[in-house]
N, CA, C and O atoms as a Tinker XYZ file with bonds, in Angstrom:
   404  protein
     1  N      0.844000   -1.169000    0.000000    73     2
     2  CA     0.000000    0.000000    0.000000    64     1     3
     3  C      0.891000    1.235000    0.000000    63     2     4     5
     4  O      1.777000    1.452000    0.827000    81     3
     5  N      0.525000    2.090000   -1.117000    73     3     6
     6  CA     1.485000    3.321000   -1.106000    64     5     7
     7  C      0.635000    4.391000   -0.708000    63     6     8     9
     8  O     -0.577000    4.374000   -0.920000    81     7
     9  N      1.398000    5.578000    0.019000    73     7    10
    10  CA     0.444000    6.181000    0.686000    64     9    11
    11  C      0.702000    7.361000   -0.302000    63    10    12    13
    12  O      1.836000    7.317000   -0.780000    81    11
    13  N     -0.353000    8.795000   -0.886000    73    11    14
    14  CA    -0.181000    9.531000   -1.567000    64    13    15
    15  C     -0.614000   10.780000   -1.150000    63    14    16    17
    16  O     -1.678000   11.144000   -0.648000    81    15
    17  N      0.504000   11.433000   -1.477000    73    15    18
    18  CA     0.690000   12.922000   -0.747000    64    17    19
    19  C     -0.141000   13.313000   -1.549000    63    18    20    21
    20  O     -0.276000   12.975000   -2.725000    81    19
    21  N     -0.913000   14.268000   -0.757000    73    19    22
    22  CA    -2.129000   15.300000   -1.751000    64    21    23
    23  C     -1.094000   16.866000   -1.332000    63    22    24    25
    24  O     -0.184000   16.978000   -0.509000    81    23
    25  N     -1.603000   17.747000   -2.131000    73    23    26
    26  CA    -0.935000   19.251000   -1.686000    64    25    27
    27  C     -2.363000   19.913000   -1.695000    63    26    28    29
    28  O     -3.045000   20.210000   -2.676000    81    27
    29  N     -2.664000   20.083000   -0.268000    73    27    30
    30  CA    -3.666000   21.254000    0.272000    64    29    31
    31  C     -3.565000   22.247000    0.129000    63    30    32    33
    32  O     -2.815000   22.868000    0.881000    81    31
    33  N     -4.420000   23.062000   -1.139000    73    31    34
    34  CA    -4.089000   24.302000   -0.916000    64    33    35
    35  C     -5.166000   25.382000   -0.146000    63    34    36    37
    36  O     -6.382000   25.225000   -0.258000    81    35
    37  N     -4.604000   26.432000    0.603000    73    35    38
    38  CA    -5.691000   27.132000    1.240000    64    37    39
    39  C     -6.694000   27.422000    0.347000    63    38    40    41
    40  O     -6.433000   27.298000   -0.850000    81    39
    41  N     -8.079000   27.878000    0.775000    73    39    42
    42  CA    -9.203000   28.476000   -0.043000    64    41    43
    43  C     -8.839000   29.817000   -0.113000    63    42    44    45
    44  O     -8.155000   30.500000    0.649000    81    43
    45  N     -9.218000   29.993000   -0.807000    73    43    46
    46  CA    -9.215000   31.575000   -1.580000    64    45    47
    47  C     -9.468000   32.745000   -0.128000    63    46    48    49
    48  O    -10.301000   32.743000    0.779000    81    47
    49  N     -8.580000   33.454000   -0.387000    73    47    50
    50  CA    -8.771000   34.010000    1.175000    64    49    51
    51  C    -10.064000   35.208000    0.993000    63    50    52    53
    52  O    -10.091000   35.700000   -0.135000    81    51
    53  N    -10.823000   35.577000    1.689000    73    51    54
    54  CA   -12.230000   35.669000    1.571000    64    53    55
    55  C    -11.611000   38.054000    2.380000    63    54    56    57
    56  O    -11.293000   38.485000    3.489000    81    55
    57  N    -11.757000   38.618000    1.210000    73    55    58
    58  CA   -11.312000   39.944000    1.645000    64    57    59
    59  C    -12.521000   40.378000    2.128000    63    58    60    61
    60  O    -13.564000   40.063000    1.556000    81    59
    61  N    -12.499000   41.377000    3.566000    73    59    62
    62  CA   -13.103000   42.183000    4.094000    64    61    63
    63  C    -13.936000   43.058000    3.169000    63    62    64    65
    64  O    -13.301000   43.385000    2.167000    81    63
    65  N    -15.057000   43.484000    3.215000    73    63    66
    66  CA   -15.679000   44.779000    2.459000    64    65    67
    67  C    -14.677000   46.098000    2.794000    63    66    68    69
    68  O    -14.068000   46.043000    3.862000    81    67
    69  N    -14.499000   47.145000    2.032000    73    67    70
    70  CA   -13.997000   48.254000    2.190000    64    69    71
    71  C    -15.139000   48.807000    3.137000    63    70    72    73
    72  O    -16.329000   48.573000    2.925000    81    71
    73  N    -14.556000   49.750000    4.467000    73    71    74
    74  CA   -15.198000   50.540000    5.490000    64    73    75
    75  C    -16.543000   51.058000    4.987000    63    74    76    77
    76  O    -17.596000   50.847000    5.587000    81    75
    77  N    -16.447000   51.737000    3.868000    73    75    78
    78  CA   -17.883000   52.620000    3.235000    64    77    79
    79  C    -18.876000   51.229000    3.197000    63    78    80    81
    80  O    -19.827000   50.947000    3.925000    81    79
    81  N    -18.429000   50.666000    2.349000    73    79    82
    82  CA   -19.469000   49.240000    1.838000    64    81    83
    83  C    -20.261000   48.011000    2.881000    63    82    84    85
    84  O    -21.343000   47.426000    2.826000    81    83
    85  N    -18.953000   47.989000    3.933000    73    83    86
    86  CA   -19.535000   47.287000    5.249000    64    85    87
    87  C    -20.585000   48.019000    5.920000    63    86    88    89
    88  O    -21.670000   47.547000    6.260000    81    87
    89  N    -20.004000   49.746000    6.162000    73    87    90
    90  CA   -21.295000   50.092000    6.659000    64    89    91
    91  C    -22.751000   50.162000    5.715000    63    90    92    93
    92  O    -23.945000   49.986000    5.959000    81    91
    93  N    -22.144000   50.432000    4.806000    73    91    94
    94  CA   -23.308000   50.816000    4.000000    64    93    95
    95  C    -24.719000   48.729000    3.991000    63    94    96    97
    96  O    -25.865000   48.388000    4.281000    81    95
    97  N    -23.510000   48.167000    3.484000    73    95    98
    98  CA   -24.387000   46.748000    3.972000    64    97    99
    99  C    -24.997000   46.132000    5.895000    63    98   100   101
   100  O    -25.612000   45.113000    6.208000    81    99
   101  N    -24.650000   46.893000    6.481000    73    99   102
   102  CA   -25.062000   46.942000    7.959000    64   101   103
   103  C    -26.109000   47.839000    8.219000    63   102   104   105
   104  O    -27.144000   47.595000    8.840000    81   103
   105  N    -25.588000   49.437000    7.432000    73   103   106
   106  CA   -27.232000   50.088000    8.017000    64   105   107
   107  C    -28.146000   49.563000    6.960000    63   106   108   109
   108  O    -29.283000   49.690000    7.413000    81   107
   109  N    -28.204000   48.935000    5.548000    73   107   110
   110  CA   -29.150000   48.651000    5.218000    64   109   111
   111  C    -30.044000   47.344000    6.078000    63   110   112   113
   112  O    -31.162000   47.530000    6.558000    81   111
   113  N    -29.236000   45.913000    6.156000    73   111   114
   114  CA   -29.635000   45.458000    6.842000    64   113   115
   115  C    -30.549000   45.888000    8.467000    63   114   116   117
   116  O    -31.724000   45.762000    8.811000    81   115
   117  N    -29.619000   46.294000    8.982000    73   115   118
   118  CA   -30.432000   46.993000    9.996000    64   117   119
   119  C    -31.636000   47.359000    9.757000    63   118   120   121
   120  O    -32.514000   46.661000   10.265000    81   119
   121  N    -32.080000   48.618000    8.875000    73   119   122
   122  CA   -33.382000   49.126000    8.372000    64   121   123
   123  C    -34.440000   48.213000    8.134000    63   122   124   125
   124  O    -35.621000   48.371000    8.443000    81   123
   125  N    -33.864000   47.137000    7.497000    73   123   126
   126  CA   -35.159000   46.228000    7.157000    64   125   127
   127  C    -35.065000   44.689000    7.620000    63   126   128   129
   128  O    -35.527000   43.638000    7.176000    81   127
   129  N    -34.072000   45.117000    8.965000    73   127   130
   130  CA   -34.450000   43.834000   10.068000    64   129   131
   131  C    -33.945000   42.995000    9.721000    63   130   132   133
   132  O    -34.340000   41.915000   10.160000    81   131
   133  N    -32.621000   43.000000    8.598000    73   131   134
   134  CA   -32.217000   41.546000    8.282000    64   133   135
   135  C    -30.737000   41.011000    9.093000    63   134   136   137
   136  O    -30.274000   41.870000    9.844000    81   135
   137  N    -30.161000   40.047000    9.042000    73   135   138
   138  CA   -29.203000   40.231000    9.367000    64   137   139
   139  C    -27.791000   40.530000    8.880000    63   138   140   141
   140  O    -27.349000   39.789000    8.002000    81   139
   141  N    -27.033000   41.510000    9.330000    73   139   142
   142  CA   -26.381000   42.149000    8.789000    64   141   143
   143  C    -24.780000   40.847000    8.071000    63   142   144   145
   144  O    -23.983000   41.161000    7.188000    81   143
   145  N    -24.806000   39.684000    8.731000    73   143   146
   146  CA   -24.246000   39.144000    7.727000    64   145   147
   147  C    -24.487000   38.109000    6.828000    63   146   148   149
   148  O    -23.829000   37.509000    5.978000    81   147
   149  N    -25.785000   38.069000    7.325000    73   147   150
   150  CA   -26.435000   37.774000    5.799000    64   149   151
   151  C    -26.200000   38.465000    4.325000    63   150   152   153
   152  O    -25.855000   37.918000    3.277000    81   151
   153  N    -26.518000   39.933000    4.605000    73   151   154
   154  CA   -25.874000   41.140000    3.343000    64   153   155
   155  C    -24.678000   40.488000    3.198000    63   154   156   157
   156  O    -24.164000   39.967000    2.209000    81   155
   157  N    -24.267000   40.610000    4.481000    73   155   158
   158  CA   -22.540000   40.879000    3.858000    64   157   159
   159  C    -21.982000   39.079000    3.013000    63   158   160   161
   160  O    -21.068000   38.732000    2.266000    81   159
   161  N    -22.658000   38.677000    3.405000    73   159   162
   162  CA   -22.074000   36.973000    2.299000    64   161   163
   163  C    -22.657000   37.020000    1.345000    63   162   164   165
   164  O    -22.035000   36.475000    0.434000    81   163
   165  N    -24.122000   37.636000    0.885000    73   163   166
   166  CA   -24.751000   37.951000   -0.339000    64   165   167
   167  C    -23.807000   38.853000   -1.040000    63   166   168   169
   168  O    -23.476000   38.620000   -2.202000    81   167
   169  N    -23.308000   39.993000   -0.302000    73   167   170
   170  CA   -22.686000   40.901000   -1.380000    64   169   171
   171  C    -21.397000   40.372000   -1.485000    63   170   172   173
   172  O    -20.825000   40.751000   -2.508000    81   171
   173  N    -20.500000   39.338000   -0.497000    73   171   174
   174  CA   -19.587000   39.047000   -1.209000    64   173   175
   175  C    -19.389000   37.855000   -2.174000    63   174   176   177
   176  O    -18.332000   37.539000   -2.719000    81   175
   177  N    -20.812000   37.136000   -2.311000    73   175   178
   178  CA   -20.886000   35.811000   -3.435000    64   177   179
   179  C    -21.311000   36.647000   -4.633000    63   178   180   181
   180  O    -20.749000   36.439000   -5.708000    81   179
   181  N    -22.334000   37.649000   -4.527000    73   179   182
   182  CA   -22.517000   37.974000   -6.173000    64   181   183
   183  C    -21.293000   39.212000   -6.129000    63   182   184   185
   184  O    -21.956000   39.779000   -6.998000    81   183
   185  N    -20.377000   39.943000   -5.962000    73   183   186
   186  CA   -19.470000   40.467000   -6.499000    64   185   187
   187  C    -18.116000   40.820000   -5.628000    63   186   188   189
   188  O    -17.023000   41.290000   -5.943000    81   187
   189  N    -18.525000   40.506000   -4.750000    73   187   190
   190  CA   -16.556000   40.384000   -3.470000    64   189   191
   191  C    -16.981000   41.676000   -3.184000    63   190   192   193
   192  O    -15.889000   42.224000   -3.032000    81   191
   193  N    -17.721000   42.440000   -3.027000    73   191   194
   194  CA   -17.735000   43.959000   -2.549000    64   193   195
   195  C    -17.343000   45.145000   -3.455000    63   194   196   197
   196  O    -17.453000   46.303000   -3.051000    81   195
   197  N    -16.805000   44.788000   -4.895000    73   195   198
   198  CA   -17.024000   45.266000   -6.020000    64   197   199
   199  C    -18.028000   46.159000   -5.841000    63   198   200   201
   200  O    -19.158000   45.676000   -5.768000    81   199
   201  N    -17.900000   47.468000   -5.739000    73   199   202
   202  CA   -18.829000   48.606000   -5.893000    64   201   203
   203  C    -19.313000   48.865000   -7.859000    63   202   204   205
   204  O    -20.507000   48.969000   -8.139000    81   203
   205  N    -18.717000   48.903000   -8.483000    73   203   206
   206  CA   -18.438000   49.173000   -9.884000    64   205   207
   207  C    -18.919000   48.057000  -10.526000    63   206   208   209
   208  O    -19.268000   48.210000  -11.697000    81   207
   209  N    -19.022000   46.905000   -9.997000    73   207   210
   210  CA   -19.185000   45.584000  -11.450000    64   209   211
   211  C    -20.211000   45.409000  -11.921000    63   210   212   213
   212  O    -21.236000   45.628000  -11.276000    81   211
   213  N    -20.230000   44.983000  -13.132000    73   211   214
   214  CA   -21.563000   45.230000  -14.292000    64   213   215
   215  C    -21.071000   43.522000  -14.575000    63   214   216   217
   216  O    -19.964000   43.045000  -14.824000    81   215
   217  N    -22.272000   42.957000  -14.429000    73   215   218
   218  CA   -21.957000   41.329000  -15.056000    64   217   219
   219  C    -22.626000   41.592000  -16.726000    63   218   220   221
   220  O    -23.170000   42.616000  -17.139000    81   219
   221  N    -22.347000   40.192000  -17.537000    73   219   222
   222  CA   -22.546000   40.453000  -18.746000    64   221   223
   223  C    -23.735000   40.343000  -18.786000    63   222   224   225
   224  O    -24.053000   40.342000  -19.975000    81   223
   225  N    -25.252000   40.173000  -17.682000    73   223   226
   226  CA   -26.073000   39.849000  -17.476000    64   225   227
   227  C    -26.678000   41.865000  -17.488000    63   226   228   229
   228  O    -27.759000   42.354000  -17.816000    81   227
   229  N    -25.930000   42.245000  -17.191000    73   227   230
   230  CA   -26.912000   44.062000  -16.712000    64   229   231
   231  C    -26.345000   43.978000  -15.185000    63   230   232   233
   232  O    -25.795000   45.033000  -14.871000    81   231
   233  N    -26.338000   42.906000  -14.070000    73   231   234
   234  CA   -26.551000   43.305000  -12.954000    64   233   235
   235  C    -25.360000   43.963000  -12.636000    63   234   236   237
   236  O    -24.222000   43.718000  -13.036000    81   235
   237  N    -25.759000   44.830000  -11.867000    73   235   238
   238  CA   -24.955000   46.213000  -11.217000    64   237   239
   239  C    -24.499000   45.750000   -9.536000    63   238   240   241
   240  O    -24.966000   44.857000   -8.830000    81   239
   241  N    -23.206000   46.937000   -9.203000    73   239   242
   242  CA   -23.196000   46.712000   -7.862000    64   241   243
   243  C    -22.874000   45.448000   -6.774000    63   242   244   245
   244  O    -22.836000   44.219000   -6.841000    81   243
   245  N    -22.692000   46.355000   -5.861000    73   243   246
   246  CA   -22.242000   45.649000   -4.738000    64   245   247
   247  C    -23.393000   43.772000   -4.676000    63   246   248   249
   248  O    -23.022000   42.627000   -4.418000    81   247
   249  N    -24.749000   44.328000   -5.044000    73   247   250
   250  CA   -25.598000   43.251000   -5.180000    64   249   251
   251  C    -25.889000   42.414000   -6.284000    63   250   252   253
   252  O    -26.615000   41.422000   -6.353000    81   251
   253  N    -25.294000   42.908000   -7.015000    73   251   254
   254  CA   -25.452000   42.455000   -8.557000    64   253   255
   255  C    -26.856000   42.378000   -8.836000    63   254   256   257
   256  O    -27.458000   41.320000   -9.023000    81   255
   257  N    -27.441000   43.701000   -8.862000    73   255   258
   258  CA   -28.987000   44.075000   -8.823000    64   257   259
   259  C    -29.418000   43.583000  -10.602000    63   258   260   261
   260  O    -28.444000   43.834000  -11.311000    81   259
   261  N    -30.315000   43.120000  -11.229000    73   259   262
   262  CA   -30.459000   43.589000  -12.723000    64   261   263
   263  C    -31.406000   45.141000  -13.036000    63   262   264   265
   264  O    -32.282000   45.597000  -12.301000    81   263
   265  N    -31.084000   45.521000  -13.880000    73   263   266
   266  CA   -31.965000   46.581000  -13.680000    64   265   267
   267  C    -34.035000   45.983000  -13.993000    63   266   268   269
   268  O    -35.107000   46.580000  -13.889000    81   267
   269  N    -33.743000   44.949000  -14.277000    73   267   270
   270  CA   -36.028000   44.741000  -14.413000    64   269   271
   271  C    -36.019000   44.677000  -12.814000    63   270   272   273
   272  O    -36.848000   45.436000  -12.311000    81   271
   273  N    -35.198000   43.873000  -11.837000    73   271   274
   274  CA   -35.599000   43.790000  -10.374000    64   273   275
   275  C    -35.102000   44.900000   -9.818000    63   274   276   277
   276  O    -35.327000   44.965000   -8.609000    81   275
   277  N    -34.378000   45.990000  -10.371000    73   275   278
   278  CA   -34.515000   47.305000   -9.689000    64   277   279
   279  C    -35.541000   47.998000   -9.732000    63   278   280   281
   280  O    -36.104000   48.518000   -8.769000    81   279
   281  N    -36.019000   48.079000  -11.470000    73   279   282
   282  CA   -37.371000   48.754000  -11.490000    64   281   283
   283  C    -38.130000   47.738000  -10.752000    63   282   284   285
   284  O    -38.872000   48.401000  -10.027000    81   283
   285  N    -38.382000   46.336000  -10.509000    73   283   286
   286  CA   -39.243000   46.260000   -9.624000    64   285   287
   287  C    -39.356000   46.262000   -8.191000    63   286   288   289
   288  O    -40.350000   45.951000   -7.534000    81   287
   289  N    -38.314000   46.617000   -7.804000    73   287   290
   290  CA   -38.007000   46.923000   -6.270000    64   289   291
   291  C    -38.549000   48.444000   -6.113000    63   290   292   293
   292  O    -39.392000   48.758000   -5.274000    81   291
   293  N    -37.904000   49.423000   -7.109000    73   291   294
   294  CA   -38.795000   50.759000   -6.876000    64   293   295
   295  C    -40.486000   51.021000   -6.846000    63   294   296   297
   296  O    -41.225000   51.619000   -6.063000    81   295
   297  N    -40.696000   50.303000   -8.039000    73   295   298
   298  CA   -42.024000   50.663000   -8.522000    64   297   299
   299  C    -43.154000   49.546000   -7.516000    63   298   300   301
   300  O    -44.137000   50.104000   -7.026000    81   299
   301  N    -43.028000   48.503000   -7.334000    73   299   302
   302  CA   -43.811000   47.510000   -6.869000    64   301   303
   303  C    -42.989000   47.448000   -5.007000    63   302   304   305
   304  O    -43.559000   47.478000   -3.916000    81   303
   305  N    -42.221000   47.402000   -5.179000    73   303   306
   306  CA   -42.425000   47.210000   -3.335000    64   305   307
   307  C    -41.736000   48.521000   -2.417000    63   306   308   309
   308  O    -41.967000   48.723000   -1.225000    81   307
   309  N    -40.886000   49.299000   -3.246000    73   307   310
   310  CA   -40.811000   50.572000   -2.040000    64   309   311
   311  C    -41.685000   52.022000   -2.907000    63   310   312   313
   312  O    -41.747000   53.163000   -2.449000    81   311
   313  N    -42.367000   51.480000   -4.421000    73   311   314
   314  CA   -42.912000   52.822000   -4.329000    64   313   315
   315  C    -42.251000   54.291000   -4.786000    63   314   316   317
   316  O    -42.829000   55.376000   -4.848000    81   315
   317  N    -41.045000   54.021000   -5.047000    73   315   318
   318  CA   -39.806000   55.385000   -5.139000    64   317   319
   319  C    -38.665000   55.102000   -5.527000    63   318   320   321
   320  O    -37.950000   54.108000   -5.398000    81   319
   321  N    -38.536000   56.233000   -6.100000    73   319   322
   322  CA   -37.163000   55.963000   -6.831000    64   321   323
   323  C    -36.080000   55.902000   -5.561000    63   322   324   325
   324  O    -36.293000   56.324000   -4.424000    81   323
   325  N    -35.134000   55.408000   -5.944000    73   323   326
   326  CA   -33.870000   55.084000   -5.338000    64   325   327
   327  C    -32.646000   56.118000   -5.971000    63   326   328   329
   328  O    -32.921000   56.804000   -6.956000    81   327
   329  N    -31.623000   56.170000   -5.503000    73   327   330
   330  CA   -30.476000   56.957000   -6.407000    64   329   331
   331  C    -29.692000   55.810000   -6.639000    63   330   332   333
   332  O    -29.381000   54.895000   -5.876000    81   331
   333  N    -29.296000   56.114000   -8.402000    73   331   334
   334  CA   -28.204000   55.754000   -8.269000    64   333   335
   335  C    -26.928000   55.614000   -8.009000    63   334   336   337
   336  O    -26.070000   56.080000   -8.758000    81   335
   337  N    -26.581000   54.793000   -6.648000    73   335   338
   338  CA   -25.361000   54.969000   -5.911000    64   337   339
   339  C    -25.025000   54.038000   -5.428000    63   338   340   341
   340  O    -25.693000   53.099000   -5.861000    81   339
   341  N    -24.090000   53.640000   -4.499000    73   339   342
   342  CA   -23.597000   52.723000   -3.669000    64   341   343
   343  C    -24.687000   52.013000   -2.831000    63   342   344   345
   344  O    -25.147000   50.873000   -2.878000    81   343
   345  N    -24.968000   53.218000   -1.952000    73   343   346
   346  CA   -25.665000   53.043000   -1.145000    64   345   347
   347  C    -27.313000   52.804000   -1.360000    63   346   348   349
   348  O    -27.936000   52.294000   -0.430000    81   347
   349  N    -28.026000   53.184000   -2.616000    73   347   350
   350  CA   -29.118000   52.810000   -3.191000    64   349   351
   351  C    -29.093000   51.786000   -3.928000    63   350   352   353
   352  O    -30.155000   51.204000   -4.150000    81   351
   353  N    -28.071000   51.390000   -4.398000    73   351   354
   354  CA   -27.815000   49.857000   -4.941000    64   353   355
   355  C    -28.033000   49.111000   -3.880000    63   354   356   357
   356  O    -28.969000   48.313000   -3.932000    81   355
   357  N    -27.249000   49.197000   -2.719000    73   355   358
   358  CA   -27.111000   47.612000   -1.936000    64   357   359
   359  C    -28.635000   48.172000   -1.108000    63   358   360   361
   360  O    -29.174000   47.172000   -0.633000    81   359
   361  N    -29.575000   49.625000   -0.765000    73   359   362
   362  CA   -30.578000   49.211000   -0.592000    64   361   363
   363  C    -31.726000   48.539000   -1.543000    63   362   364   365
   364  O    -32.605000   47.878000   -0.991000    81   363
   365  N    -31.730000   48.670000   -2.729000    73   363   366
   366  CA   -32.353000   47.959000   -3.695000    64   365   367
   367  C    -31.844000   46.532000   -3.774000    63   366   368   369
   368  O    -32.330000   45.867000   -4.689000    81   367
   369  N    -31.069000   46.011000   -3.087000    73   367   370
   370  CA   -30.420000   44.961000   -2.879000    64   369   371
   371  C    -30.893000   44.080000   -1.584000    63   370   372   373
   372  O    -31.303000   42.929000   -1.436000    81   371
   373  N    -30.716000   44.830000   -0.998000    73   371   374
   374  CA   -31.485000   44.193000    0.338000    64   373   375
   375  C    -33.029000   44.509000    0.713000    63   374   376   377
   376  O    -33.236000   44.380000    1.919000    81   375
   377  N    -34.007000   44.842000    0.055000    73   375   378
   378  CA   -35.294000   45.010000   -0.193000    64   377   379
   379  C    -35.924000   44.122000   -0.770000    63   378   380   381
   380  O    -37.105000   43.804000   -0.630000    81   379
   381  N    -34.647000   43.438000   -1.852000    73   379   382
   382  CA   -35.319000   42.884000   -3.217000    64   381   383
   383  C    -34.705000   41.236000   -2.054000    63   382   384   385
   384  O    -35.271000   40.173000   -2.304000    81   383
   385  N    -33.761000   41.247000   -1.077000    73   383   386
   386  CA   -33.549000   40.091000   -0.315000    64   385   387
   387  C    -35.124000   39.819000    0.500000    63   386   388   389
   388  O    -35.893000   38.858000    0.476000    81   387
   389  N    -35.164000   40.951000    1.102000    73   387   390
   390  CA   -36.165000   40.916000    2.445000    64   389   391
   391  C    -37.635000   39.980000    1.452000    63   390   392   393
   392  O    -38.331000   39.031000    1.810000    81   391
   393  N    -37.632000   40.796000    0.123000    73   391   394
   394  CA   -38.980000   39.938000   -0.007000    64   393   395
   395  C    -39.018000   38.173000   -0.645000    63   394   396   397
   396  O    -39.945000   37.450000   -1.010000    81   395
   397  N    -37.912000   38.029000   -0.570000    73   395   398
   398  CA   -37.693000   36.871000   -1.308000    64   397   399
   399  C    -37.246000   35.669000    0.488000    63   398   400   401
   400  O    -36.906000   34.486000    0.455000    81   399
   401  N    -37.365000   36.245000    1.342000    73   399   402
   402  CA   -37.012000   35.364000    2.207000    64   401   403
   403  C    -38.669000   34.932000    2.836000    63   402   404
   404  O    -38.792000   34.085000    3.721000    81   403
C-alpha cells in the first residue's frame, strides 16, 4: 500500500468589504431587520464587494442588482425611486432580499 501525498491548498482568502461598503451593507440590513451578515455573504458571493461591477447579465453593484428587479423593487415594493449609488444599490439589494425570504 502506497500512501499519496495530496498538496492542500488554502481556499481563496475571503477579503473584508472596504469601510464605506460594510457600513453601507449593515445600516441597510439593519433598516429592514435583516441580518447584517447575511448582506454581507450575499454581497460578497454575487461580487466580493465590487462597488463598480456590471456582469454580462446588466446586474450592477455591490448586489449584482439587474436593472427589471430594480425597477421592480422601486415601482412595486418601495414605491420610489432610489439613487443611483452605492448606497441605493445595496438598498435595492437588500429590499429585493427581504422579499424573497
Amino acid at each position: 500500500m502506497s500512501l499519496v501525498r495530496r498538496t492542500v491548498r488554502p481556499a481563496r482568502t475571503i477579503r473584508r468589504a472596504p469601510t464605506g461598503v460594510r457600513s453601507l451593507l449593515a445600516h441597510w440590513a439593519r433598516i429592514y431587520s435583516l441580518d447584517p451578515g447575511l448582506v454581507r455573504a450575499l454581497a460578497w458571493m454575487e461580487s466580493g464587494y465590487q462597488t463598480g461591477l456590471v456582469s454580462s447579465a446588466g446586474a450592477r453593484g455591490v448586489m449584482q442588482v439587474l436593472p427589471v428587479t430594480r425597477d421592480y423593487v422601486e415601482t412595486v415594493l418601495l414605491r420610489k425611486r432610489v439613487p443611483n449609488s452605492v448606497s441605493g444599490d445595496i438598498q435595492v439589494g437588500v429590499v429585493f432580499l427581504l422579499q424573497q425570504i
